[in-house]
C-alpha positions in Angstrom: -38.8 -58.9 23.7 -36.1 -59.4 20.8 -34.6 -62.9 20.3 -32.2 -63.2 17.5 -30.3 -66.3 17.3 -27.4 -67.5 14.9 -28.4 -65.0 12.3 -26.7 -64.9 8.9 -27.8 -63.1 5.3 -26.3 -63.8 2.7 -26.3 -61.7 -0.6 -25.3 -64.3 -3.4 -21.6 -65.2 -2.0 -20.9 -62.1 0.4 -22.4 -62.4 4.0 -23.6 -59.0 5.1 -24.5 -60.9 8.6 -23.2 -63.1 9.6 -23.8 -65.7 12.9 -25.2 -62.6 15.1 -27.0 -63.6 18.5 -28.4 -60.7 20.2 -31.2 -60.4 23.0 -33.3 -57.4 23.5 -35.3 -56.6 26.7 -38.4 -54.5 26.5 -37.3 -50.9 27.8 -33.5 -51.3 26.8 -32.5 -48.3 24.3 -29.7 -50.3 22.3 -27.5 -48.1 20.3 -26.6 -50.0 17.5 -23.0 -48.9 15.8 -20.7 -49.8 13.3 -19.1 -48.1 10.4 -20.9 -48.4 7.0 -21.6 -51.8 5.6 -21.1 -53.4 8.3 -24.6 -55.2 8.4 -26.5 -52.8 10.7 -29.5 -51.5 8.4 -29.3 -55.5 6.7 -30.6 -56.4 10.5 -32.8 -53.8 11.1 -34.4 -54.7 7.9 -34.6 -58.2 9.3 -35.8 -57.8 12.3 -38.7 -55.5 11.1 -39.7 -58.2 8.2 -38.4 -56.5 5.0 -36.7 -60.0 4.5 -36.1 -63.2 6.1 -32.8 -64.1 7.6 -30.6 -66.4 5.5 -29.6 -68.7 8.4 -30.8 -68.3 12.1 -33.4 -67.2 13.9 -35.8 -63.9 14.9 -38.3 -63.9 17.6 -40.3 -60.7 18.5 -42.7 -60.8 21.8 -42.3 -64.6 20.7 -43.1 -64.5 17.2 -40.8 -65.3 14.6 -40.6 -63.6 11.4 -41.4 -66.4 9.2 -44.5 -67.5 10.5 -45.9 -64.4 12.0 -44.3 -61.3 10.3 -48.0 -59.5 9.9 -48.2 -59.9 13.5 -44.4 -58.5 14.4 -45.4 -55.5 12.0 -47.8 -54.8 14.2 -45.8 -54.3 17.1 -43.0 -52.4 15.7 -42.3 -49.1 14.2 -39.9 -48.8 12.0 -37.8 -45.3 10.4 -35.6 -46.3 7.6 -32.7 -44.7 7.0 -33.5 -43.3 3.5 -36.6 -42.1 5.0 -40.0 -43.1 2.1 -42.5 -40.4 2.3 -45.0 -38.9 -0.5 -43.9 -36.4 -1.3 -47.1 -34.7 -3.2 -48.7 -35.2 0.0 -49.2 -33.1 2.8 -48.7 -33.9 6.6 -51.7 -34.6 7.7 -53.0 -36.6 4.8 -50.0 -38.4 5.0 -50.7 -39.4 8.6 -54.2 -40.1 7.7 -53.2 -42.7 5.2 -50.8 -44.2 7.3 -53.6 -44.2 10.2 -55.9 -46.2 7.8 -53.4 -48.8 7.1 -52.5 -49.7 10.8 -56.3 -50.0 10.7 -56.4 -46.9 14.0 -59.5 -46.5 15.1 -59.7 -43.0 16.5 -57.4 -41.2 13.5 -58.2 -37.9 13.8 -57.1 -37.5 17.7 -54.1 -40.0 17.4 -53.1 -38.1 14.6 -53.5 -34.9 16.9 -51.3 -36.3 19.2 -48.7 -37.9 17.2 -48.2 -34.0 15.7 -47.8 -32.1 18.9 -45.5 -35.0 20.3 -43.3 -34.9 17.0 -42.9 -31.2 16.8 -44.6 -30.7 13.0 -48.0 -28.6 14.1 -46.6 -25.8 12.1 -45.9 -27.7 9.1 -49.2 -30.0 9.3 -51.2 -28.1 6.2 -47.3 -28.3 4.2 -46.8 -30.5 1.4 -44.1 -32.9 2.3 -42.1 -32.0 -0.7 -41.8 -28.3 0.7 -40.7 -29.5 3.8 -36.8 -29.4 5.0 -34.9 -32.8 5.6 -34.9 -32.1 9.5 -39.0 -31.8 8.9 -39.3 -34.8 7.1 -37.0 -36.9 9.3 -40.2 -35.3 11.9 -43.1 -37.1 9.6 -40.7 -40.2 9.5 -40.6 -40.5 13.1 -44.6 -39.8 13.6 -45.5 -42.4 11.0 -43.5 -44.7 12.8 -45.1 -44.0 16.0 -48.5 -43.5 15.0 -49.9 -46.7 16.2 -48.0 -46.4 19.5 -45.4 -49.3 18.6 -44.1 -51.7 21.5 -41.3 -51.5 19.5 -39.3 -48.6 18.0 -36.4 -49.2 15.2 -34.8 -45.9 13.9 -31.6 -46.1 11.5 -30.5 -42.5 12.0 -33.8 -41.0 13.4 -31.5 -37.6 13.6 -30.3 -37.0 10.1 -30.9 -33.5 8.7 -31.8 -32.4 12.3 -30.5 -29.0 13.6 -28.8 -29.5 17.2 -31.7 -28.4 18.9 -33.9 -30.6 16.8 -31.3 -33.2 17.7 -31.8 -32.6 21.4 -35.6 -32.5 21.7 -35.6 -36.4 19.5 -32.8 -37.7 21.9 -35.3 -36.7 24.8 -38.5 -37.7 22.9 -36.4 -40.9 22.4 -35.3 -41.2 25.8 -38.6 -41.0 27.1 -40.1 -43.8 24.8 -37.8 -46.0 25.7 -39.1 -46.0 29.6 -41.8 -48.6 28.2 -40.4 -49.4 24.7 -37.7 -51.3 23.2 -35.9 -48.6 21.2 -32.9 -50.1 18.7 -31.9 -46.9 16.7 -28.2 -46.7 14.5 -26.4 -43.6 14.1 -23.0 -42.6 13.2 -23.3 -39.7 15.8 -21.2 -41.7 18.9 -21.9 -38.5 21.0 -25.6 -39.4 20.4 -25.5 -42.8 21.7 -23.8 -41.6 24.9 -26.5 -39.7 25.7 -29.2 -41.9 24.8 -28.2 -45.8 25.0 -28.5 -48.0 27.9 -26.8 -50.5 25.9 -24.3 -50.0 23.1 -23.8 -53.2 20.4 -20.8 -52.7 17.9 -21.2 -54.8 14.5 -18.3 -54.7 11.9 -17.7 -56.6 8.9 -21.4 -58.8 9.6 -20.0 -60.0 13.1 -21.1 -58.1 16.7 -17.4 -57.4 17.9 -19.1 -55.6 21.1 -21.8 -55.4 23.2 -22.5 -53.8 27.0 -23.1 -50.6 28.6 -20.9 -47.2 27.2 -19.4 -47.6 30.2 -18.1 -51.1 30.4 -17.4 -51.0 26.1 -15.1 -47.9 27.2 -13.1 -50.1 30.2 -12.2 -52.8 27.8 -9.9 -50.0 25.8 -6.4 -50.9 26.7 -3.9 -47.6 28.0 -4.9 -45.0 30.7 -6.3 -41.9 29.9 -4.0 -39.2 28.0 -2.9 -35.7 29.6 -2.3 -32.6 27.8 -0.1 -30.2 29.8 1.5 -26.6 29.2 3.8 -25.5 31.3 6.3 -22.2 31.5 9.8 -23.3 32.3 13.8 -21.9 31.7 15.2 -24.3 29.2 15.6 -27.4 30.3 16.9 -30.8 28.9 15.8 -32.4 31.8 11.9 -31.3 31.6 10.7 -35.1 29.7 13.1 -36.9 32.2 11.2 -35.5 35.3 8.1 -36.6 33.8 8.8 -39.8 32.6 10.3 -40.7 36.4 6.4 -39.8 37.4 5.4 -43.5 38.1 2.3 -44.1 35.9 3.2 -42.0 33.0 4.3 -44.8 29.8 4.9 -42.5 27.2 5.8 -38.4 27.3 6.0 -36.4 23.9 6.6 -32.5 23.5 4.4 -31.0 20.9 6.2 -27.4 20.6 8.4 -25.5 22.8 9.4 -21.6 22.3 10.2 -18.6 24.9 10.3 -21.4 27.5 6.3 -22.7 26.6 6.3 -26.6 26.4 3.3 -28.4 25.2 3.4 -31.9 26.9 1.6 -35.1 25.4 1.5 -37.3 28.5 0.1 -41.2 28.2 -0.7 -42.8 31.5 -0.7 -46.6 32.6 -4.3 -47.9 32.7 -5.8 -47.3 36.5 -3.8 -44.5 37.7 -4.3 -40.9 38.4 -1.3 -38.8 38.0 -2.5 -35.3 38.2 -1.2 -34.3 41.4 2.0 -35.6 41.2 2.6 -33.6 38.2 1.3 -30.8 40.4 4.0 -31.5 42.8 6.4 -31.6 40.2 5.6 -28.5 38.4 5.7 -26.7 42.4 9.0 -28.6 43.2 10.9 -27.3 39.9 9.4 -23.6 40.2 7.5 -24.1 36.6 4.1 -21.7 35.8 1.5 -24.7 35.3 -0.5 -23.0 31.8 -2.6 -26.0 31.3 -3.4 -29.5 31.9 -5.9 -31.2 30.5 -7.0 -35.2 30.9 -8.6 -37.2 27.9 -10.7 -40.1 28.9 -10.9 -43.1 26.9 -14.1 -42.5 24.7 -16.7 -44.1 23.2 -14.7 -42.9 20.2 -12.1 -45.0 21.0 -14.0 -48.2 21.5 -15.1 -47.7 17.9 -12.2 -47.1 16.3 -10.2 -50.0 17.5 -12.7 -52.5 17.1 -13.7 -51.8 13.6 -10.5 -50.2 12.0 -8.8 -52.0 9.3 -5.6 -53.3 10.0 
């Protein structure tokens, strides 16, 4: 569906993209990440038409945006992330305006059914203005969906959005994206967990990561981490025991008082060491208060992929 090959942009000297290569299948929900400037909203924009690549190439449904960027303007939908709406006007005038451009021939029902599927029937009579952000981010999304896209580009469709706002667009978005290609950015990682079939990392112009959540999070180095509280009578040889737990690398003690030790336990990629700590909390006559194990997150991924060293 999306075929974007060698792309680079260039902004005088500085290279906001730079050499990405990315392809998109119709019905993949890509979350699209990367801390800010990195180039993600510079190849939204590109994708969508708002300018042409610098170097490279962009094929949508097998146009390219040179040649044919009426036609892929037709085909996608498009929320930016500083979302442009009249304000002086209200919703459903709006809608009607943006009806009449993409040339819609049955307005006044699409229009119907873009409000009731985007949650703004109450605030359809409301100037735009009087509207609060979360509301707004609502008309974005309808306008972008009023001509029922094949395509769907969002950068940070859930800005301004209570949590339950948030919820029902990461299940309107889920939804779409059973037959649409949905590429949406958002600095909310928890978001793209719960929404993303496919999770692409850019930083500094370049994509440093690309692949399910699931196979981004196994490429982490270290095992998970364990957090562990136990009751004991002073001991000296409490971090020994646990170190001589094969699997654990690393043990650190957080506090201890009144015989309470807080226990920061890192474990060797691939192994499970909760119920030999078990064992060695029974074997030692120790009151277990708490253990708890930290999976590598999608957290993770990000940060050691795009932190500066």
């Amino acid at each position: 569906m999306i075929s974007i090959q060698n792309v680079s942009k260039l902004y005088g000297t500085a290279k906001a993209v730079d050499n990405v290569s990315l392809e998109i299948a119709k019905g993949e929900i890509l979350g699209f990440l990367g801390p800010n400037g990195a180039g993600k909203t510079t190849m939204m924009k590109m994708v969508t038409c708002f300018f042409p690549p610098s170097d490279g190439s962009i094929q949508v449904d097998g146009y390219n945006v040179y040649d044919d960027s009426l036609k892929i303007r037709e085909l996608i939908g498009y929320l930016p992330e500083h979302n442009p709406l009249y304000l002086e006007m209200n919703v459903v005038d709006y809608l009607k305006f943006v009806a009449e451009v993409r040339k819609i021939s049955d307005k006044l029902k699409r229009i119907r059914e873009i409000i009731d599927l985007c949650g703004i029937g109450e605030m359809k009579s409301k100037l735009i203005g009087q509207l609060s952000k979360g509301y707004r981010q609502r008309v974005g999304l309808a306008q972008a969906l009023i001509h029922n896209p094949q395509i769907l580009i969002l950068d940070e469709p859930t800005t301004g959005l209570d949590p339950n706002q948030i919820v029902e667009i990461r299940n309107l978005i889920r939804d779409l994206g059973k037959d649409k290609t949905v590429i949406f950015s958002t600095h909310i990682l928890s978001e793209v967990q719960a929404i993303a079939s496919r999770v692409t990392i850019i930083n500094n112009g370049k994509i440093v990561a690309d692949g399910s959540a699931e196979d981004l999070k196994n490429t982490v180095k270290g095992g998970a981490k364990i957090n562990l509280e136990i009751k004991a009578n002073d001991s000296e040889e409490i971090i020994s025991k646990f170190q001589g737990i094969m699997g654990i690398e690393q043990v650190k003690t957080d506090s201890f008082s009144n015989g309470h030790y807080k226990l920061h336990l890192e474990t060797v990629k691939g192994f499970d060491v909760r119920e030999a700590i078990f064992d060695l909390v029974v074997s030692q006559n120790w009151k277990l208060l708490e253990l708890k194990r930290e999976q590598t997150s999608l957290e993770d991924v990000f940060r050691n992929l795009t932190q500066q060293n």
